[in-house]
N, C-alpha and C positions, 0 to 999 in steps of 0.2 A: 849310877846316874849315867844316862848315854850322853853321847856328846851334842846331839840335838839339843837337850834339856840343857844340858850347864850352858847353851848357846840362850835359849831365851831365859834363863833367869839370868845372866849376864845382860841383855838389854833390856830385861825388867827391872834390874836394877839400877840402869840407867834414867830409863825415866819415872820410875818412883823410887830413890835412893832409902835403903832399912838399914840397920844394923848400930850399933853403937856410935859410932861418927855422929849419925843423924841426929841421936838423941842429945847427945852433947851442943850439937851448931843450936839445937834451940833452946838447950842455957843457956851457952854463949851470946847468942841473940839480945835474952832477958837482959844478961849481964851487961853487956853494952849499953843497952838502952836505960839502964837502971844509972848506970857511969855516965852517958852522956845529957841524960838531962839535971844529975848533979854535979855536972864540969864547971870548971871558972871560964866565963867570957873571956874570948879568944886565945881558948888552948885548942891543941887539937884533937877534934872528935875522935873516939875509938869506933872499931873495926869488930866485928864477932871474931875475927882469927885472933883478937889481942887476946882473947880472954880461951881459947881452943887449948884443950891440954896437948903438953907435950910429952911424950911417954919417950924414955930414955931410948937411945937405939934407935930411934925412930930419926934416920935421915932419908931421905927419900931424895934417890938421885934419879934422872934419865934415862932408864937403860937401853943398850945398845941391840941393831937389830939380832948382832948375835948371840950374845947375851940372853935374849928372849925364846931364840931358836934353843941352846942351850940348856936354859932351862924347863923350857917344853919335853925336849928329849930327857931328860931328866925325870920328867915327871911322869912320862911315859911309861918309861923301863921300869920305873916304882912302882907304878900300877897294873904291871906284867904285860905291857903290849910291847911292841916291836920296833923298833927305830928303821924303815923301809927306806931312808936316803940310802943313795950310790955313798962306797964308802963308805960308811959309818959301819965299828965293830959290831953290832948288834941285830943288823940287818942279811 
């Protein structure tokens, strides 16, 4: 896959979101809406994220710009291209 391509299926995924996630939010959805019209008067309504599985491991932090650089280069050199920054061993 060149890098053009993972470019637009990266912003085709953006605005038509696929993949398992997706299919899940619209359980979640169901489940909500299922939960919130059998709630007791004035509890608080639920959320689709109440009901979103949580898969162990799965924290999901901020990562840092270089962190991102980091692992780009990383992902590079795995898939045999070249790290061309000033500096860096690989270049």
């Amino acid at each position: 896959m060149s890098s053009a391509e993972l470019t637009e299926w990266m912003v085709f995924s953006k605005m038509e979101p696929f993949g398992s996630e997706v299919d899940l939010l619209g359980h979640a959805i169901v489940a909500a809406t299922i939960a919130n019209v059998n709630r007791q008067k004035g509890t608080k309504p639920y959320n689709p994220s109440d009901f979103m599985p949580k898969f162990s491991g799965e924290t999901r932090k901020e990562q840092t710009v270089e962190e991102q650089v980091q692992i780009a280069a990383m992902m590079t050199i795995g898939l045999g291209g070249q790290d061309l920054r000033e500096g860096s061993e690989n270049g």
